[in-house]
Structure formats: C-alpha cells, structure tokens
C-alpha positions in Angstrom: -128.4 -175.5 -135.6 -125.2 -174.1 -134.3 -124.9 -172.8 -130.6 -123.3 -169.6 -130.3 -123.3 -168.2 -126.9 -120.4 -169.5 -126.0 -118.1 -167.4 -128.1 -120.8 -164.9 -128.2 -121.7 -164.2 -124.7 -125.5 -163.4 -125.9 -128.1 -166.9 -126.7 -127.9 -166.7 -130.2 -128.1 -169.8 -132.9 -127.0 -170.2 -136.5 -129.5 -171.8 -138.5 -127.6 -172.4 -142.0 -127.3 -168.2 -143.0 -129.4 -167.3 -140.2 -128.7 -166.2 -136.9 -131.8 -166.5 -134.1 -132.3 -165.9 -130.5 -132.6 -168.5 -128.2 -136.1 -168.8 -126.2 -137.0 -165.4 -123.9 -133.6 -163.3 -126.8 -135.1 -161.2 -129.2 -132.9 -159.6 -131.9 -133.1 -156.2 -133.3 -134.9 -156.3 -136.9 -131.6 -156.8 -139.4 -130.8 -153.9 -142.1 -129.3 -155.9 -145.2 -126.9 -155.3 -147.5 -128.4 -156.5 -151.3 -126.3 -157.1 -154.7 -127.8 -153.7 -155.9 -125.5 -152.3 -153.1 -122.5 -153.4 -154.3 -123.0 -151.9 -158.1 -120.1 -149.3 -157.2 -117.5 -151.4 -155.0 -116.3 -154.3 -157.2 -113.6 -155.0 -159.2 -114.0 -153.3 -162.6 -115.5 -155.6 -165.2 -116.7 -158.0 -162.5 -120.2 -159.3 -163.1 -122.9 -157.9 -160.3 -124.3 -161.3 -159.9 -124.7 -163.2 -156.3 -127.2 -163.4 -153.7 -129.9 -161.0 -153.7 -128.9 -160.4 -150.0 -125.3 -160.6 -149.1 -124.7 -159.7 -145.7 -127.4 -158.8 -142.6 -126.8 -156.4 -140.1 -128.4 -156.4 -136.4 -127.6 -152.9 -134.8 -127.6 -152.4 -131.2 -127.9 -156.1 -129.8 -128.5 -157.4 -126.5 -130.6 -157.5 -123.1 -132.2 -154.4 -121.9 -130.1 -154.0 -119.0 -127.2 -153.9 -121.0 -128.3 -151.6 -123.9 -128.7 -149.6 -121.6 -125.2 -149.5 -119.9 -124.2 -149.0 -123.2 -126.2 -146.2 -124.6 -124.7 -144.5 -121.7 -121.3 -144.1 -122.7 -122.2 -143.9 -126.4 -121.3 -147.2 -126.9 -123.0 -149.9 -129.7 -122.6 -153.7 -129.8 -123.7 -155.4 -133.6 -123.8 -158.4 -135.2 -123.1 -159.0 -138.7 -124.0 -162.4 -140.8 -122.4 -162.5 -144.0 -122.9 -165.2 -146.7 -120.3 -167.4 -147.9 -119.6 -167.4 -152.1 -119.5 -164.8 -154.2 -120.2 -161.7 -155.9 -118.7 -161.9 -159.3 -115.6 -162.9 -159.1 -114.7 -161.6 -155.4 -116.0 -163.4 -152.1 -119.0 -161.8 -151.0 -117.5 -159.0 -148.7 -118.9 -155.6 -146.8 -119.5 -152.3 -148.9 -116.9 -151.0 -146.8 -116.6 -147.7 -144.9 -114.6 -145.0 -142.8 -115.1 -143.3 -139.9 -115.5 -139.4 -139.5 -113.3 -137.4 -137.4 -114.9 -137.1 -133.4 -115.9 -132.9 -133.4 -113.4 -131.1 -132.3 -110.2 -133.7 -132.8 -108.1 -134.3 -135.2 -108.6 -138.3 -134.9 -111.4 -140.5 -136.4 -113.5 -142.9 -134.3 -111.9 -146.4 -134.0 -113.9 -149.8 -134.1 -113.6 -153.1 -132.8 -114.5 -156.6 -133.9 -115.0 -159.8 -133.1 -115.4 -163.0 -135.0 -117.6 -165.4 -133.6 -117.8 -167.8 -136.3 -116.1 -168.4 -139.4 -113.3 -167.1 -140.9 -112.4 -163.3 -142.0 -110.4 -161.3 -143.4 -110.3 -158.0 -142.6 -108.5 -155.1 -145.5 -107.8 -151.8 -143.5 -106.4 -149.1 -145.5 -105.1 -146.2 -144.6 -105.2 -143.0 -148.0 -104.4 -140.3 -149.0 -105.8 -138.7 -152.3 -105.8 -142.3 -154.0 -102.0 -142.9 -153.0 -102.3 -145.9 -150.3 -100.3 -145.2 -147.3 -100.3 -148.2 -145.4 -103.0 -151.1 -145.5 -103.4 -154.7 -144.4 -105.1 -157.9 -144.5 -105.9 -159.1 -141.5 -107.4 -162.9 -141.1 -109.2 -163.6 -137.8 -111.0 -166.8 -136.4 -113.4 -167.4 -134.0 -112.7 -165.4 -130.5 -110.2 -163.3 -132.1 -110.6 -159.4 -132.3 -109.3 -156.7 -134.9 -108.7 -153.3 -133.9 -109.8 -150.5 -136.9 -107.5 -147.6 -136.0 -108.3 -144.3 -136.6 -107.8 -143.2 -140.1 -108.5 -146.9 -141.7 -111.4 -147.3 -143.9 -112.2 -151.1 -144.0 -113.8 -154.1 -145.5 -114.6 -157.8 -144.5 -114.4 -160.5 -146.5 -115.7 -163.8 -145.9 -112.7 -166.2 -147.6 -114.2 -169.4 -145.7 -117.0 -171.7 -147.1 -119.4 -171.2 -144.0 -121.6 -168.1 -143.0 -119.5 -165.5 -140.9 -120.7 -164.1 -137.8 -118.9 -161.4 -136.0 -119.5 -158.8 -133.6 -118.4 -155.1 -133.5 -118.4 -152.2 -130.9 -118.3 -148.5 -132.0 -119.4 -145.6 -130.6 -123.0 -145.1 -131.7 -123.4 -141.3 -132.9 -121.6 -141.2 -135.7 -122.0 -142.1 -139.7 -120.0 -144.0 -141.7 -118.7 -142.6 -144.5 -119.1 -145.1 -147.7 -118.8 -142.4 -151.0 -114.5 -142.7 -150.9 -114.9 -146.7 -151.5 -117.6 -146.3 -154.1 -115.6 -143.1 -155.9 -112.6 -146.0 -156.3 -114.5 -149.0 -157.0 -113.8 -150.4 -153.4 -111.3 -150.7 -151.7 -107.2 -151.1 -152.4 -107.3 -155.2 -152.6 -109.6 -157.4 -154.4 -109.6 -161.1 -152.8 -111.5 -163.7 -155.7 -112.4 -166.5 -155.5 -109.5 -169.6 -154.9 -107.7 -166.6 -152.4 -106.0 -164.6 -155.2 -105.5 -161.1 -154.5 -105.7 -158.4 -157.4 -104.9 -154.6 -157.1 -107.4 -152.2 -157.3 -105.9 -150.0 -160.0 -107.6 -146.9 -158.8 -105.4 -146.8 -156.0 -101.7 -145.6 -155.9 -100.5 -148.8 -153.6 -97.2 -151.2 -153.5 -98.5 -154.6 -154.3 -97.1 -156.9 -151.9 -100.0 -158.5 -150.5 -100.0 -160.8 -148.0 -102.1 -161.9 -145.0 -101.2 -160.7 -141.2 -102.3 -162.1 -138.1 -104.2 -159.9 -135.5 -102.2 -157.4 -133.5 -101.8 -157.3 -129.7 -104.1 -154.3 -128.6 -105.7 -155.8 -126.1 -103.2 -155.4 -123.6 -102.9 -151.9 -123.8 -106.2 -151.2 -123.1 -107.1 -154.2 -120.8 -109.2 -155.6 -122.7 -109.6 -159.7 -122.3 -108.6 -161.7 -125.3 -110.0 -164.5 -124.6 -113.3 -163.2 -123.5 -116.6 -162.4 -125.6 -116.6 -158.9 -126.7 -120.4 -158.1 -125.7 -119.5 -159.3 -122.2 -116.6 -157.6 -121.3 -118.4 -154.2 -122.9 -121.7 -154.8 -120.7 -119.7 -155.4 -118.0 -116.7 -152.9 -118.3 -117.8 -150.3 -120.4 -115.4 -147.9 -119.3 -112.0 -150.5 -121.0 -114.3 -149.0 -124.2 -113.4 -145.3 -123.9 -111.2 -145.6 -126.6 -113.8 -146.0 -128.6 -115.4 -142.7 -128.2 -113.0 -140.4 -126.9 -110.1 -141.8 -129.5 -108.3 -138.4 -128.9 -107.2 -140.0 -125.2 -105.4 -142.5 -126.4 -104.5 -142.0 -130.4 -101.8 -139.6 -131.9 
C-alpha cells in the first residue's frame, strides 16, 4: 500500500492498480476505460488484446467543502489510474481527446495535469485536416504538471512499469470530443513497447520524434510548481481562470 497524499494533497492509497480513500475519504464511483474502447485508436494491424479494463477514471474528487469551491467557478479536479503493459503492441494509453471551442471564442478549453505517481508521457498534437502542425511528447514524473493548450488534442501513455496516477483540472461543462482520434486510428505517435516510437500514417507529420521535458507555465499564471494541484485549486481557485475563460489569456 502506497501513501499518496503527500504529492496528492487528498488521503488517497495505491493498492497495486487501485487507488482507495483513506479512513473518513470517499471517492467518486470510477467510469473505466475497457479494451473494447480502444477498437478504433490503435496502431493499424495491432492486436486488440490487454486488460479488460485499462484505465479508471474518478470525476469530480475531493472533500465537500472543496467541490464546492470548485463547482463555483466551473472548475473540476480528477484522478486517473492507468495500468501498466500493453495493448497490443503500444503501452496501454488514454483513448485520447480534444477540447471544444468555449461559446462565443475562437479558443478551445485548456487542461491541466498532474502526475502523482509514475511516469507519463504526454503526446499533444496540434491538426489541421490530417496535416500535423505542431505536436509533442511530453514525459512527466511525480509532482510535475503539463499544460494542454488550446487547440491540442492529447493522449497519455503510461511508458513505466508501475500503475500511473495523475490528476487533472478542467473546466467542468464541456465535452470532449473523441471521433477526430478514432477517424485516424489515434493519434499522430505510436509509442510500443521497449519505447520505440512509430508514425501514425494517417497523419501528414515530420517524423522527428523525440521526448521534451515540461514547459514553464506556471509562472505565468502563478501557479505553485512544487505544490499539489488539488490544493492550490481548492485554495486559489481564481490562479485557475485560465481554464475556463481561456480567451483572457490565449491568442
């Protein structure tokens, strides 16, 4: 049993592939994400064969008081536990998604996460009619936190050989949007097993993949690097307005 509130902020344990609330913490009942789901994402030719359930997903986590500063602003904190292995030949990984446009703007909704334990790597790519524009592969450890700019679609990918846990906040009214990433068979990059990365011929993309550490955002909008993410949003919720009003702060 691993202790995570530490890089958490929330009393939550790791039980093997499981997370759990400590005594007096309940968490939200998990929505999974099962081999079925991944029919449409995967490398071409790849065998759909791995765990029945790959990856859970706890929506809207944490004490009352604090779900309820957050449902103020809009504002959503999750947890997502993703297996180690494989499915086929590619570590297991999200679906993948974008984000819509917020009404009104011509920007789409940002995200940010957090990886509280294990390893990840993070593919955002940025497309236009198939022809890849700009993407990247982001690989974060524990404490460190990835910024999803507006206009990335994205995927996470669990290159380690332990369960990843990691955090996200997002404004919570809108929908991802999964049909572009199952229309190409996922998204731009392929990572299989041993680390190798394969391009997604679907995609109009230089191949010249290589591995980037996070970016500096944090800074700009104040935001504590060092700090749990579900602390500093219970506690500042306002450093997250980026998040729902990206138009303030994104060209």
């Amino acid at each position: 049993m691993i202790d995570l509130e530490e890089k958490c902020g929330l009393p939550i344990l790791l039980n093997g592939e499981v997370i759990k609330g400590k005594e007096g913490f309940e968490l939200p009942e998990p929505d999974f994400r099962r081999l079925e789901d991944f029919r449409k994402v995967l490398m071409p030719g790849s065998e759909l064969a791995g765990p029945e359930i790959a990856y859970s997903m706890f929506r809207g986590v944490g004490f009352p008081e604090g779900l309820k500063k957050l449902g103020e602003r809009n504002l959503r904190y999750d947890i997502t536990v993703a297996l180690d292995g494989t499915i086929g030949q590619e570590y297991i990984k999200t679906v993948g998604h974008y984000h819509p446009f917020k009404v009104r703007t011509k920007v789409t909704f940002p995200e940010i996460y957090e990886v509280i334990f294990g390893k990840a790597h993070y593919l955002i790519q940025k497309v236009e009619d198939a022809k890849v524009v700009d993407y990247k592969i982001i690989e974060a450890n524990p404490g460190d936190k990835v910024l999803i700019p507006p206009g990335y679609g994205h995927i996470t990918i669990n290159p380690g050989t332990e369960t990843l846990v990691m955090a996200n906040v997002t404004d919570s009214t809108f929908k991802s949007i999964y049909k572009p990433l199952e229309k190409l068979s996922g998204g731009c990059i392929y990572e299989l097993l041993g680390g190798e990365f394969v391009k997604n011929k679907n995609y109009e993309i230089p191949f010249e993949p290589k591995i980037s550490q996070p970016e500096e955002f944090q800074s700009k909008f104040d935001i504590d690097s060092a700090k749990p993410l579900y602390q500093q949003v219970v506690e500042n919720p306002e450093k997250f307005d980026l998040l729902v009003n990206p138009e303030k702060y994104f060209q």
